[in-house]
C-alpha positions as CSV (number, residue, x, y, z in Angstrom):
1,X,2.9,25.3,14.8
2,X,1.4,27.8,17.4
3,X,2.4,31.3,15.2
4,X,0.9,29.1,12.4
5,X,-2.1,28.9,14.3
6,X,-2.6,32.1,15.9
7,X,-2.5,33.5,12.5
8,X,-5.5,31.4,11.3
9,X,-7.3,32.0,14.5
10,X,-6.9,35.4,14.0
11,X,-7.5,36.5,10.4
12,X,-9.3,32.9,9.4
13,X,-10.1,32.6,5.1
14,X,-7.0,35.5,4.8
15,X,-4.5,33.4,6.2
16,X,-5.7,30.6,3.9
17,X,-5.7,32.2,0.6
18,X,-2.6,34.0,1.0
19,X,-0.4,30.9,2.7
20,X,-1.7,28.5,-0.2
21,X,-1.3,30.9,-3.0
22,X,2.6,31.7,-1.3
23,X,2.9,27.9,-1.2
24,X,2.4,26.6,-5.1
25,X,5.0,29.4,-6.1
26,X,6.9,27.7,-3.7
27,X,7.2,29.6,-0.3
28,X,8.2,27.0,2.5
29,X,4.7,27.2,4.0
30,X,3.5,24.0,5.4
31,X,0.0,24.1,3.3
32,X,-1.3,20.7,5.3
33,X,-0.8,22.4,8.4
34,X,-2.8,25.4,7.7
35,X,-5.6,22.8,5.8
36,X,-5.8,20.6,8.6
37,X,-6.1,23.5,11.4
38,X,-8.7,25.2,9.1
39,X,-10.5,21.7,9.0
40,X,-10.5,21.5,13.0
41,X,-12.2,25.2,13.3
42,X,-14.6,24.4,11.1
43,X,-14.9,20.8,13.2
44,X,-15.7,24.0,16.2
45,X,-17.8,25.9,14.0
46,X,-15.8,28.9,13.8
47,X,-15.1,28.6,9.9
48,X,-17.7,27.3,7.2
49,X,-16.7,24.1,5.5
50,X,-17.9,24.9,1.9
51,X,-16.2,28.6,2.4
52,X,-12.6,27.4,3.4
53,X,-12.8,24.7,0.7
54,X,-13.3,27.4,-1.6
55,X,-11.1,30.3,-0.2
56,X,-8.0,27.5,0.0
57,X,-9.0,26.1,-3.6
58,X,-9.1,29.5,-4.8
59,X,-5.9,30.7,-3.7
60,X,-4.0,27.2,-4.6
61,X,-5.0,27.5,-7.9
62,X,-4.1,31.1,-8.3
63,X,-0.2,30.7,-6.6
64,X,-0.8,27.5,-9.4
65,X,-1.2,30.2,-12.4
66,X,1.5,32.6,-11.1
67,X,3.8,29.6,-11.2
68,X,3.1,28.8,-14.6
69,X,3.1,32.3,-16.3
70,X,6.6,32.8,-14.5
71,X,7.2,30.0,-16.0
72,X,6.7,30.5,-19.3
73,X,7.2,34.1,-19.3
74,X,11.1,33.9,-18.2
75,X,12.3,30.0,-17.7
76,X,11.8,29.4,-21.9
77,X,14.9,31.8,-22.1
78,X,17.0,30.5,-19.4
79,X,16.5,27.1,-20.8
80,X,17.7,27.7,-24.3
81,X,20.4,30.1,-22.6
82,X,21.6,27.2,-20.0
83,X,19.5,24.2,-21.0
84,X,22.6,22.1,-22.2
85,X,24.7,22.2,-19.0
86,X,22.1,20.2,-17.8
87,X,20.9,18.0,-20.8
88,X,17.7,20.4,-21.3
89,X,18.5,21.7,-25.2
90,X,15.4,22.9,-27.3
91,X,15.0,18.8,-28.8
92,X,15.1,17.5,-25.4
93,X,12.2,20.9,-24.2
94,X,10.3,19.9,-27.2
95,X,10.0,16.1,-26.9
96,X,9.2,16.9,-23.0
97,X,6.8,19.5,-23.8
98,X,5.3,16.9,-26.2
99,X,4.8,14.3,-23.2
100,X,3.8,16.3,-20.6
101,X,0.9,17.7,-22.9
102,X,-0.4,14.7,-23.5
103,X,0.2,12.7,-19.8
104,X,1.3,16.3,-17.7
105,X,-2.9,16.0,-16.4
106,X,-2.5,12.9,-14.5
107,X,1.0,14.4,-12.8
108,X,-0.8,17.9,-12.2
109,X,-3.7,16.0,-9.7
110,X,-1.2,13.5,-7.8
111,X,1.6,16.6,-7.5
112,X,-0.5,18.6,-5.1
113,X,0.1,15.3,-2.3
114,X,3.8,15.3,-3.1
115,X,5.8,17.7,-1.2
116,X,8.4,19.9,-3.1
117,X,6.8,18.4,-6.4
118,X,3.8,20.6,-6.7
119,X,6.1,23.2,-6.0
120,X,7.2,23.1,-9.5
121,X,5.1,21.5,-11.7
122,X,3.4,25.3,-12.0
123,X,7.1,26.5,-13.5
124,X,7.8,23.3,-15.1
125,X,4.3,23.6,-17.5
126,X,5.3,27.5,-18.2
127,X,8.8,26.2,-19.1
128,X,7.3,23.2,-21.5
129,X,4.6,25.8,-22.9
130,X,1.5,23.1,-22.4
131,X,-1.5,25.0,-23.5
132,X,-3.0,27.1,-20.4
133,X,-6.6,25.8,-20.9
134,X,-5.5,22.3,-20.6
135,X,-3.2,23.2,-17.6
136,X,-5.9,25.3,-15.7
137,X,-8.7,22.5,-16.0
138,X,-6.0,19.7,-14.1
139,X,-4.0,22.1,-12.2
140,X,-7.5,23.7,-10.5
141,X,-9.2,20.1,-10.3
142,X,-6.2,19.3,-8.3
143,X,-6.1,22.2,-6.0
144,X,-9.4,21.7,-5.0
145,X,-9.5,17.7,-4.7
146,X,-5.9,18.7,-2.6
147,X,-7.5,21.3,-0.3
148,X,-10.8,19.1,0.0
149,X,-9.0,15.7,1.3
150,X,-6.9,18.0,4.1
151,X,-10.0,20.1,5.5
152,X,-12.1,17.6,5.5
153,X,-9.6,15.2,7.0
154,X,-8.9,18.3,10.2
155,X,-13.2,18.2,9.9
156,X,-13.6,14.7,11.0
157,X,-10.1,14.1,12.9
158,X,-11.4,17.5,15.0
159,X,-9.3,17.4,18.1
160,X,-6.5,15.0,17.3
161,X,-5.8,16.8,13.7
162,X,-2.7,17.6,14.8
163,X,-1.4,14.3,16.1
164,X,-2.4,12.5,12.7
165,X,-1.0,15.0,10.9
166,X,2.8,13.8,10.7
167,X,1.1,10.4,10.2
168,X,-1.3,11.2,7.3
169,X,0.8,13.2,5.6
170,X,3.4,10.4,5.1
171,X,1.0,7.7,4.1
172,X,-0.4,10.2,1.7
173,X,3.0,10.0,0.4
174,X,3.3,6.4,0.1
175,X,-0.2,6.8,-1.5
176,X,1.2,9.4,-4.0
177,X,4.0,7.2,-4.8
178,X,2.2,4.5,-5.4
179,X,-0.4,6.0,-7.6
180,X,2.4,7.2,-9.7
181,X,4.2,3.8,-10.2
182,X,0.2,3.0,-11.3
183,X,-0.1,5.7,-14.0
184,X,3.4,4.6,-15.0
185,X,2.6,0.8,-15.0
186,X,-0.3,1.8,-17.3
187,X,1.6,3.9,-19.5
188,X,4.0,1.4,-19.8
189,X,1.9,-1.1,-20.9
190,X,-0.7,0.8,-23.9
191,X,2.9,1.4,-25.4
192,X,4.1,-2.0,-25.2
193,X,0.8,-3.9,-24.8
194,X,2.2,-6.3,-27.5
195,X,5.4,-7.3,-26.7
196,X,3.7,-7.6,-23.0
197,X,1.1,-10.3,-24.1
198,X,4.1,-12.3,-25.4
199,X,5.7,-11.9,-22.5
200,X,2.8,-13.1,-20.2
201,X,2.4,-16.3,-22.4
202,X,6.1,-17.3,-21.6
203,X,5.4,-16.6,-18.2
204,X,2.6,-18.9,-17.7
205,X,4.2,-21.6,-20.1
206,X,7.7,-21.7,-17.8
207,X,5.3,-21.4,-14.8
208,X,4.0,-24.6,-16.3
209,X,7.3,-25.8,-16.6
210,X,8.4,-24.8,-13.0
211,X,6.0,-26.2,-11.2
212,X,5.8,-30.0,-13.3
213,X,9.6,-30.0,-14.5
214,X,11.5,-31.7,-12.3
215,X,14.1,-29.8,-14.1
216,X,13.3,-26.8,-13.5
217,X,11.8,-27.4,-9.2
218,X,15.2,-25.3,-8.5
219,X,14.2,-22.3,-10.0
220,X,10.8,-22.3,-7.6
221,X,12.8,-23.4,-4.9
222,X,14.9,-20.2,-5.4
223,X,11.6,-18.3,-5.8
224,X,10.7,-19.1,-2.6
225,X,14.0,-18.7,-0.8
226,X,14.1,-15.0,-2.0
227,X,10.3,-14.0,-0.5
228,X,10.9,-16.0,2.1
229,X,14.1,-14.0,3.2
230,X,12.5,-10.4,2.3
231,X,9.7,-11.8,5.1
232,X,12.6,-12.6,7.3
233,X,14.2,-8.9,7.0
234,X,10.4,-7.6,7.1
235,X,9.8,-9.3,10.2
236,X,12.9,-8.4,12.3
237,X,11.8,-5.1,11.0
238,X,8.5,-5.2,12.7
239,X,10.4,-6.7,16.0
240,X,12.7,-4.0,16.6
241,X,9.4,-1.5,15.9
242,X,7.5,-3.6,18.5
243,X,10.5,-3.6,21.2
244,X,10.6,0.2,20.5
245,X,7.2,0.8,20.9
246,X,6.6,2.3,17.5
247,X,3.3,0.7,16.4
248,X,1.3,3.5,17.5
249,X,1.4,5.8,14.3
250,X,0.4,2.6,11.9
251,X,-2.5,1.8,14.3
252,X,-3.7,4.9,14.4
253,X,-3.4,5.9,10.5
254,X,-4.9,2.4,10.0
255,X,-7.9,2.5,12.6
256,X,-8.4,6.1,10.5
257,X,-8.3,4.9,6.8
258,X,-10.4,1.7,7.6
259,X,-13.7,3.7,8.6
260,X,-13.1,6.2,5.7
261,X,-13.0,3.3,2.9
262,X,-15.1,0.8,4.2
263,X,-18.6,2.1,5.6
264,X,-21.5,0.5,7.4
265,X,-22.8,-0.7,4.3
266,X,-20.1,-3.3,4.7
267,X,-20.7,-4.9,8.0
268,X,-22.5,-8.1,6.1
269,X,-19.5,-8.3,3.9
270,X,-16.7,-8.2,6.7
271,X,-19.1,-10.5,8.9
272,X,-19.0,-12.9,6.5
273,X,-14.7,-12.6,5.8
274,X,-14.2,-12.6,9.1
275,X,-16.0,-16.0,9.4
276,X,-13.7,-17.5,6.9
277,X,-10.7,-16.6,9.1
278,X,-12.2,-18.7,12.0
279,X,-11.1,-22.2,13.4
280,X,-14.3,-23.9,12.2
281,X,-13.7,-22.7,8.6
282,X,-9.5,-23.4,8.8
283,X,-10.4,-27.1,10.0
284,X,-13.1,-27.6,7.1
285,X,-9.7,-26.3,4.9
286,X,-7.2,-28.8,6.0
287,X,-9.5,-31.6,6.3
288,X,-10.4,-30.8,2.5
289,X,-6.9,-30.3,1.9
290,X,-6.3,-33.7,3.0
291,X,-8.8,-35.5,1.1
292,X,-7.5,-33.1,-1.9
293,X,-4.1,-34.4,-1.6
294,X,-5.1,-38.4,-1.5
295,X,-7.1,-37.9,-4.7
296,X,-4.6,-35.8,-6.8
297,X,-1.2,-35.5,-5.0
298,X,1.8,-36.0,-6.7
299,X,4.3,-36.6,-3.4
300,X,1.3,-37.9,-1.3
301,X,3.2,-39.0,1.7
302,X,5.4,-35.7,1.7
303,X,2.5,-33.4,0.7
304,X,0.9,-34.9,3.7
305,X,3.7,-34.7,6.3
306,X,4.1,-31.3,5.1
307,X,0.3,-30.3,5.9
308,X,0.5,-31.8,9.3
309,X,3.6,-29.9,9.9
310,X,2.4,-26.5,8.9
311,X,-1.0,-26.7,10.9
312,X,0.4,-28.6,13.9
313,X,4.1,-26.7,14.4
314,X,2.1,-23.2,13.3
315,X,-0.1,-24.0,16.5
316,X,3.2,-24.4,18.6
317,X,4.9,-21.5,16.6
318,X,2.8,-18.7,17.0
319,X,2.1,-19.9,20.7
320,X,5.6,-19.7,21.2
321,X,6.1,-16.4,19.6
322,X,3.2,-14.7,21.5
323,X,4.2,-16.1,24.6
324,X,8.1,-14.5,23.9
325,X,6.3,-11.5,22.7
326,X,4.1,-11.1,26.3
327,X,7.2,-11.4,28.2
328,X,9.1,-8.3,25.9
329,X,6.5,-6.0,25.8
330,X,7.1,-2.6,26.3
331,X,4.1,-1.6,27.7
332,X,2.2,-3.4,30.8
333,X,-1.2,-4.9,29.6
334,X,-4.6,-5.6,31.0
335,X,-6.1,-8.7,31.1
336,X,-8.5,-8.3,27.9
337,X,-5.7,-7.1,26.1
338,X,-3.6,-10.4,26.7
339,X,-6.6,-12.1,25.1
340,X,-7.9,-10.0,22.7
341,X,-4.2,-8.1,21.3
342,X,-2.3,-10.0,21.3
343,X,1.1,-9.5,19.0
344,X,1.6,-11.5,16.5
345,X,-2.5,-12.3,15.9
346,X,-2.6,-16.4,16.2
347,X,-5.9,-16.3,14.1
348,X,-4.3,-14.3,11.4
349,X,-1.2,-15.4,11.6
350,X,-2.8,-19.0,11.1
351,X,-5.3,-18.1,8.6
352,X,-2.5,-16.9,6.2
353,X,-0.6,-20.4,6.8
354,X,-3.8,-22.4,6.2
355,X,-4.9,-19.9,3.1
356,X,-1.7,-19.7,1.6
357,X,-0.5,-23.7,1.9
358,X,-4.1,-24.8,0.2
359,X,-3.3,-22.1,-2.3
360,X,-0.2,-23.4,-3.0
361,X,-1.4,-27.1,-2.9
362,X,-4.1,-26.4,-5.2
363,X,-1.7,-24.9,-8.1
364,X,1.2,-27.6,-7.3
365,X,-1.1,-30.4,-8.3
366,X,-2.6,-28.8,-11.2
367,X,-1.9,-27.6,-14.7
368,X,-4.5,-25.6,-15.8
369,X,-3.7,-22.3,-16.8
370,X,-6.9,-20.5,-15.4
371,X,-6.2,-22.2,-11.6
372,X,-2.3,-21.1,-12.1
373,X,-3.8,-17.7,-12.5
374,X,-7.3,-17.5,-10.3
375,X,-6.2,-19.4,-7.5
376,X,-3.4,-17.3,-6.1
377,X,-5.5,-13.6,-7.2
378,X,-8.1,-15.3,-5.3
379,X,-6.2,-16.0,-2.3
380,X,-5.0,-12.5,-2.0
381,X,-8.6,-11.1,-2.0
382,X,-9.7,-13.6,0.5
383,X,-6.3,-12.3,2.6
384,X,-6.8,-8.7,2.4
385,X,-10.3,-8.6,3.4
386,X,-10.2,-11.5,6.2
387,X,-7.6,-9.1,7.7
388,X,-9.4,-5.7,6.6
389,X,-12.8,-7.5,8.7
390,X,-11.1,-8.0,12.2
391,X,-10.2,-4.0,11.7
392,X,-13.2,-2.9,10.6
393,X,-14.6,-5.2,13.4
394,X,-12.6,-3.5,15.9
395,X,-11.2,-7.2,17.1
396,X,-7.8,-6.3,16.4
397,X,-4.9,-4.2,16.7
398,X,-3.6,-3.8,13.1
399,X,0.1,-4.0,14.0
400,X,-0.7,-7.4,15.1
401,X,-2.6,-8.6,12.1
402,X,0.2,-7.7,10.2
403,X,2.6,-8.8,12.5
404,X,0.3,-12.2,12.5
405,X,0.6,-12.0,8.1
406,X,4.4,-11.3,7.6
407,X,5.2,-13.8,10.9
408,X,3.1,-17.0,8.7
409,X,4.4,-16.1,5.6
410,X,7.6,-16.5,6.9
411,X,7.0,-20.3,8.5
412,X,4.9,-21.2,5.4
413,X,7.6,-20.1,3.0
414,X,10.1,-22.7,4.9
415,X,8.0,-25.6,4.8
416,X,7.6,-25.1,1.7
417,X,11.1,-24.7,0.8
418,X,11.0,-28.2,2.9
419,X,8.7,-29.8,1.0
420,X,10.7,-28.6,-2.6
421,X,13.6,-29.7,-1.5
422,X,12.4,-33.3,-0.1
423,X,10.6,-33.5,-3.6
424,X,13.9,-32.6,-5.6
425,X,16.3,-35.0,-4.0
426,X,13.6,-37.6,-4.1
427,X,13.4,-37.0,-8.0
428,X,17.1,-36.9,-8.2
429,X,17.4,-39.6,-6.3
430,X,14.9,-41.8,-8.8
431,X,16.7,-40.6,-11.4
432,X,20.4,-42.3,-10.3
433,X,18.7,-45.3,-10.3
């Protein structure tokens, strides 16, 4: 890292061009690095933003063209040489060429944030012959929306760009990844949009089914058991990360991403979802929950034993759990941040027991389609941007709001499994006699 940056400091927009254009024909030059140290001079005012942005886009995109004319100058001939040791034959070059000309764009942008993959998506399009014009306009609209993101992120991180970078970079990853399976997901579904709408109908019919069948009460049962346990696993997971001490790169990425998405323009917004996750607004829920459950509940005594037990044992649960928590802490703690970070969050942890048992109640007791299908989209909307308020509010830590989410899903998935199960064997139970 220091040669790296004694270089820059030295010969500045040189060093820039020449390591990016290195990189995309795929030099091991770590191109973030160089981005992200660039960013911070400019943060000094030793280098211009606009300039580096272009140098760096300029040299990406021409270490992007080299790749592609070696590409198509000399892998065509090795690939019709080699190509069927390894299942590439002139059928299987020509039905790939044929895809990536016509979805290649999309892979071209995402690439650049994938490292070792825009490393040879430059030899790959020479190898498939795509048309150059069509490969230029993605493969430059790429370089410079890469180069962009990374100097402007060293520009506005300024001091600490190097301690986020490790961090960044592999949430830009998980970014990357999932923007794929996106693209994919999309793909997937203009080709079979069909045979998908058919699908989705029997979905919601056997949803139907699962949830007024007393046949079928096993198969949600089961449903539940399985998230349930992957919250188990997640949250032993986030245990051993908080007896380690390894929070600290998720709150920081976090406490980074949050001001970057959501701007002041918000503050009314978040004021008003962070409301929704306070005690005045959770009682107003169970007490209309209550009253919901009289009118239209199908296991009324059960349905109501069940409410008292999430909202009364999730008091004592998360109480116990950050009390346990306290005492293991690795680090030693003030007294404001005993009250105010606290690990798991009791407010979220009980606003996502609250949320998600109404949620649940509301679609148990009712068969319309359009509540099977709002209600629970709706409830992870009002989720994600209760939690997104208290960390755009600066209230809490995000380890522990997600700590607080994962640690309620895990005792409102067993009560619910509790309340299944007591509904099952009291149907089965009818049913012998």
């Amino acid at each position: 890292m220091g040669n790296i940056t004694t270089y820059i400091d030295q010969f500045g927009y040189i060093v820039l061009f020449i390591a990016l254009m290195l990189e995309m024909i795929a030099f091991p030059l770590p191109g973030e690095v160089f981005m992200g140290y660039s960013g911070f001079l400019v943060y000094q005012g030793h280098l211009s933003w606009m300039l580096s942005i272009l140098i760096a886009g300029i040299g990406a995109s021409i270490g992007m063209s080299l790749a592609y004319w070696i590409g198509y100058k000399l892998g065509t001939p090795f690939v019709e040489k080699h190509g069927h040791r390894f299942h590439m034959g002139p059928e299987r070059i020509e039905k790939t060429s044929r895809w990536f000309s016509k979805h290649g764009n999309k892979l071209l942008i995402i690439a650049y944030f994938i490292p070792g993959v825009r490393h040879i998506t430059g030899y790959f399009s020479g190898i498939t012959q795509i048309p150059f014009r069509t490969y230029a306009l993605f493969a430059y609209s790429g370089a410079f929306l890469w180069v962009t993101v990374f100097i402007t992120l060293g520009k506005i991180l300024g001091p600490q760009w190097e301690q986020f970078h490790s961090s960044v970079k592999k949430y830009l990853i998980i970014g990357s990844i999932v923007i794929a399976v996106i693209l994919a997901t999309i793909y997937i579904y203009k080709k079979y949009k069909v045979e998908i709408k058919d699908t989705a109908i029997k979905i919601i019919n056997l949803t139907l089914n699962v949830f007024h069948s007393r046949k079928q009460v096993g198969l949600l049962i089961s449903i539940t058991a399985i998230l349930t346990l992957g919250l188990i696993i997640l949250m032993i997971g986030m245990i051993q990360d908080f007896l380690g001490n390894e929070f600290q790169d998720f709150n920081e990425v976090v406490d980074l991403l949050i001001p970057l998405t959501f701007n002041k323009d918000w503050t009314k917004v978040m004021l008003l979802f962070s409301l929704m996750g306070s005690r005045q607004v959770l009682l107003m829920l169970i007490i209309l929950t209550l009253f919901w459950i009289l009118w239209r509940g199908r296991d009324k005594i059960f349905e109501l034993l069940s409410l008292a037990i999430v909202v009364g044992g999730g008091e004592v649960y998360e109480e116990s759990l950050r009390g346990i928590f306290h005492e293991l802490s690795p680090l030693d703690h003030s007294f404001t941040d005993q009250l105010f970070y606290s690990f798991p969050s009791e407010q979220s942890l009980m606003t996502f027991v609250i949320y998600g048992f109404v949620f649940f109640i509301l679609v148990r007791t009712t068969g319309k389609v359009w509540i099977h299908t709002f209600v629970p989209i709706a409830g992870l909307v009002i989720l994600f941007l209760t939690a997104t308020s208290r960390l755009f509010l600066e209230v809490q830590l995000p380890s522990d709001v997600a700590a607080g989410y994962v640690f309620g899903g895990v005792w409102l998935g067993l009560n619910i499994l509790l309340l299944e199960i007591f509904r099952l064997m009291r149907s089965v139970g009818k049913g012998a006699h």
